[in-house]
N, C-alpha and C positions, 0 to 999 in steps of 0.2 A: 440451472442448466446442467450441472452437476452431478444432479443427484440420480439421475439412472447409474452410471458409470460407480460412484460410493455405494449404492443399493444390490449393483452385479457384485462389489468386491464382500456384499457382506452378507449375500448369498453364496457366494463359491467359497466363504468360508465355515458357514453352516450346513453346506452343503455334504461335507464327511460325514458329522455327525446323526445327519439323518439315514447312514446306512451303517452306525455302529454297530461294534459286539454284541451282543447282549447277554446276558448271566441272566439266570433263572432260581432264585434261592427260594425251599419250602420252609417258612414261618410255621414248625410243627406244634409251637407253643402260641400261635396266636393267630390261627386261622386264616393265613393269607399266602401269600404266593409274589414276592418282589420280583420285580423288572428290573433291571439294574443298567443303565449304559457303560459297557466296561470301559471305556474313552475317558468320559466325564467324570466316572463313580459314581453319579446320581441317580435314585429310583426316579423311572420314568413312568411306574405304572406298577399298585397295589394292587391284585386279582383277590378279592374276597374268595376263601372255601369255606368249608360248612362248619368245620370243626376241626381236624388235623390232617394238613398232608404229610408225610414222611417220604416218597420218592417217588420218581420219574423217569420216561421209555419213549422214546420217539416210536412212532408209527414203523412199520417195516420198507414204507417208502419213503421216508425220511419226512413226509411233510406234516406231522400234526405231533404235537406234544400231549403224553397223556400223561396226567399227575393224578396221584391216587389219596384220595381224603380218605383215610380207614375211617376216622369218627364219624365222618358224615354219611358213610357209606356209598361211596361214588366215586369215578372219576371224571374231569375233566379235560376234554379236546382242546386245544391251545395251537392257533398258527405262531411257529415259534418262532417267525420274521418280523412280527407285531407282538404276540401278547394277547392278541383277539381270540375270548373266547368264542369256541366256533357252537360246545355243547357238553353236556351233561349228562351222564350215563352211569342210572345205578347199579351197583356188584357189592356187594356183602363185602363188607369190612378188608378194604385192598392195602395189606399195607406196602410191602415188597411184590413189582410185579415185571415180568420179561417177554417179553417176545419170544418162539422157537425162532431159529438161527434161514427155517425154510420158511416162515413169514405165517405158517397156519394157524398156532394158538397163541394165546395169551395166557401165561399160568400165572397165577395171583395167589401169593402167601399170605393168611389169614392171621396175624399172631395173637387174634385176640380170641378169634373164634375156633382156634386147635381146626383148622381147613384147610387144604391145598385144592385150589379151584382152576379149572382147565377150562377155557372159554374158547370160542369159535370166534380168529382175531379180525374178522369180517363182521359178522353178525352181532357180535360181543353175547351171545347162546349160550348158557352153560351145559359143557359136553362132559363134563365129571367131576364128584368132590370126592379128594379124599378126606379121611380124616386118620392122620398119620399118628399124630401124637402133641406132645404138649408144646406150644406156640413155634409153631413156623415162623420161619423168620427172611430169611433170604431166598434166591433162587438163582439157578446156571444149568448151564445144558450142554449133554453132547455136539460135538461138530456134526452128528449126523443129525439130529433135533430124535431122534430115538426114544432118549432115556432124560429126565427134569432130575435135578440133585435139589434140596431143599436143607438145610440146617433146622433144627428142632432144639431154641437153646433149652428149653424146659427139661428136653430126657437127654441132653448131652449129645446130641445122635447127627446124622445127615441121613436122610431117606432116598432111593430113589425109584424112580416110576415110570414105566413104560408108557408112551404116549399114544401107541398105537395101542395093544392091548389093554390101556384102563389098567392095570396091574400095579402094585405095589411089589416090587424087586425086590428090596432088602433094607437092613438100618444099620447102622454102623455109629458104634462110640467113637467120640473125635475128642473129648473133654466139657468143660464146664462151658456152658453158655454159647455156642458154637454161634456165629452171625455172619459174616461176609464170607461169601463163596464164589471161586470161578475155576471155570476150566483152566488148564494153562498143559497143554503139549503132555496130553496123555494122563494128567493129570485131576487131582481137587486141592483146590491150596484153599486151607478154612481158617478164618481166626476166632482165635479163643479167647471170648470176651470176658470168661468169667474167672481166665488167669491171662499170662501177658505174653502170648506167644504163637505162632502160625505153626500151622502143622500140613503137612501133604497126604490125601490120602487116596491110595491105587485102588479105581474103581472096581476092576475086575476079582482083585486077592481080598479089599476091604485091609490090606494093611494102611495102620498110619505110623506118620514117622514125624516127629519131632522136625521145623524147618530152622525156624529161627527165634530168638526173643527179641521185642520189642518195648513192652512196658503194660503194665497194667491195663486193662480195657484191650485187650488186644482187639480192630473191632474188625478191618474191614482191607481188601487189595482190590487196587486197580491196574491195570493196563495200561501203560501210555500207546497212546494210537500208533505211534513211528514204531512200536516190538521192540524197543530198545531198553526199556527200563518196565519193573511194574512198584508203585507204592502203596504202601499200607499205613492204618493208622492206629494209633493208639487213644481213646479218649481219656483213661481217666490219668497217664504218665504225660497226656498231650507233647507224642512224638509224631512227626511223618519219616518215615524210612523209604529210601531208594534202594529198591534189591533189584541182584541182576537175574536176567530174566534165563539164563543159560546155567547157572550155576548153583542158582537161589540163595546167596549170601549176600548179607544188606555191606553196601556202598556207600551206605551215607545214613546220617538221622540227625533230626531238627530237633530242638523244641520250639513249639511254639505252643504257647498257652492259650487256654480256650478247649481244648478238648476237641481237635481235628477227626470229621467224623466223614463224608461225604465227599468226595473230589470230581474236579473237570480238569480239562488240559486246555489250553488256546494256541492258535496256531505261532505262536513264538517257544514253544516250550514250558511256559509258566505254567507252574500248577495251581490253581485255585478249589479255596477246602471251606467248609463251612464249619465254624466251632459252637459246636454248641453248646457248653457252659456259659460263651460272654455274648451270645446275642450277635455274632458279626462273621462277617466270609476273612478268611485270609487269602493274598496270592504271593507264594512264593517264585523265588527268581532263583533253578537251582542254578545257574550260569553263577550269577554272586554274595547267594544268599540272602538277598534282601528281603525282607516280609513286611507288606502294608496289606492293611486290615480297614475294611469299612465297617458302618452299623447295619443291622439289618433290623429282622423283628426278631422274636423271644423262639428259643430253641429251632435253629437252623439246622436242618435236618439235610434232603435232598439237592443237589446241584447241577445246573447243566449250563455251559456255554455253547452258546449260538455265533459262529461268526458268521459276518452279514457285507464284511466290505469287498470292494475288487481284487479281485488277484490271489482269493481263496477259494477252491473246491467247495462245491455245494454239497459234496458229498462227506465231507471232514466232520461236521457234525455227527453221522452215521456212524462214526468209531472213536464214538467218545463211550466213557461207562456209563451205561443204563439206556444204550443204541446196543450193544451187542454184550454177550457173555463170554468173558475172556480173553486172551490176547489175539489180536485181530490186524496184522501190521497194516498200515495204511498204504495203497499202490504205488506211490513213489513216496517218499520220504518227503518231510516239512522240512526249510531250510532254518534252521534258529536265527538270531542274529549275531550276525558278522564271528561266524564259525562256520565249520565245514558241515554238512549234511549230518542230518542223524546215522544212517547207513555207513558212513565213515567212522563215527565215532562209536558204533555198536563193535569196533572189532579192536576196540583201543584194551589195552588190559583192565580186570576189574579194579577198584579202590580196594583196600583191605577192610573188615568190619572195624566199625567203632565200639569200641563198648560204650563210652557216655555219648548223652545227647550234643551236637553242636548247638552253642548259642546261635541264632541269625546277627548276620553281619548288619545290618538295620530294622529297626522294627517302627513304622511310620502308620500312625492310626489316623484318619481321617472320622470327621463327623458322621 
């Protein structure tokens, strides 16, 4: 007679976890796509691809995940509440792909096939290739969606392209290996993968200027959603640095080994990176420094969290990186825990740089 009353209690306690986080990580070295429940830590669901994803773009209305298999030549539609593939949609070799900021095209960086491809983000049509130069790599856009910026690590360069007019604008030398690019407040902040250091460059004059050092593999900056911090990675020094977003001097740097390549944010703060040297996601806790790491599959490339529980904006995923290009502050600030508002703390004074890396204050690896 009991057992309804034991069976409610162990329902309402499963009951959470049936509307966890979810993390999204691209197995680029072993053809699949993990599910992850950020709650649990456990894959809840392996998405076979054809051959290799490297990264991923929410829809412009937030509701469909597209991950882009360059080897297979295709992308896939993913409801990113589930995991459910919705569909399959082939594009010539996608490795890097974005959305314009006004929701009309999808530009898709080709780095295998020397292509920068402009799709109609409704139709998925192709409205123009270029072919700029040797392997495109990245992509970021004007706030007005105008002008696509593209890095070309092969000729050293960043390209850019007029959207309306089909036109090829201009190329500009940035250094060796040139790979993650975003707007940032008038800005291009690019890293230079083929030495160990971010550099700014003013679209209008084509000057660049030296930003900061990092380490080796200098590869890629994000955005944190709250505009209060943006981080960058290093893969082959496996640093993550916190630079401030008003002054551009880093604040902090980690090691964490693995080769921190890909980042998400979740709504506590926490940054979550994918390494791809050791085959596993990290999330750090910049509040204490702690860093736990789970397994995932072989060369983890692309990442994105999903939060999915009560009492988070549905629209929080939307400004996470690879939902938008650049720093995108979020409408009211995420509360972290048991501190004061980001918005408070964006006006605290900056930290001074470090020159070495911080150890993490724990490093806790799970199966």
């Amino acid at each position: 007679m009991r057992i309804l009353p034991v069976l409610a209690l162990l329902l309402s306690a499963i009951a959470p976890l049936a509307r966890a986080d979810l993390l999204y990580v691209l197995n680029s070295g072993e053809a699949s796509v993990s599910v992850i429940d950020a709650v649990t830590r456990l894959e809840i669901r392996r998405i076979p691809a054809l051959r290799e994803p490297h990264h991923l773009v929410l829809t412009p209305d937030g509701r469909q995940l597209v991950i882009a298999d360059s080897g297979g030549n295709e992308v896939l539609f993913v409801e990113p509440t589930t995991g459910e593939v919705l569909r399959r949609e082939r594009i010539s070799n996608p490795y890097h792909l974005e959305y314009s900021p006004d929701g009309r095209f999808l530009v898709v960086a080709s780095l295998r096939r020397d292509q920068v491809d402009i799709y109609d983000a409704v139709s998925l049509q192709l409205v123009h290739r270029f072919r700029p130069g040797d392997m495109p790599s990245h992509v970021a856009f004007s706030p007005d969606s105008r002008t696509v910026y593209v890095t070309l690590q092969g000729d050293r360069a960043v390209a850019a392209f007029d959207l309306e007019t089909r036109q090829q604008l201009w190329t500009a030398e940035v250094g060796p290996e040139p790979a993650g690019i975003i707007w940032h407040r008038g800005r291009l902040i690019v890293g230079i993968m083929g030495s160990d250091h971010f550099v700014s460059l003013n679209p209008e004059t084509r000057e660049v200027t030296r930003l900061f050092t990092l380490g080796r593999g200098a590869h890629t900056i994000y955005a944190h959603p709250n505009g209060t911090a943006l981080y960058a990675t290093s893969r082959v020094d496996s640093r993550l640095a916190e630079i401030d977003p008003e002054t551009l001097h880093v604040r902090r740097i980690w090691a964490i080994p693995g080769g921190p390549d890909c980042l998400a944010f979740d709504p506590e703060g926490r940054v979550w990176m994918t390494l791809r040297w050791a085959g596993r996601v990290a999330m750090l806790d910049p509040a204490n420094g702690e860093v736990e790491t789970l397994r995932v599959g072989r060369s983890p490339h692309g990442i994105f969290f999903k939060p999915r529980r009560e009492g988070v904006g549905g629209d929080f995923a939307s400004f996470m990186p690879g939902a938008v290009s650049g720093s995108r502050p979020l409408p009211q600030p995420l509360m972290a825990r048991g501190s004061a508002p980001p918005a408070a703390r964006a006006n605290a004074p900056a930290l001074q740089p470090m020159p070495l890396p911080a150890t993490p204050a724990a490093l806790r690896r799970l199966p």
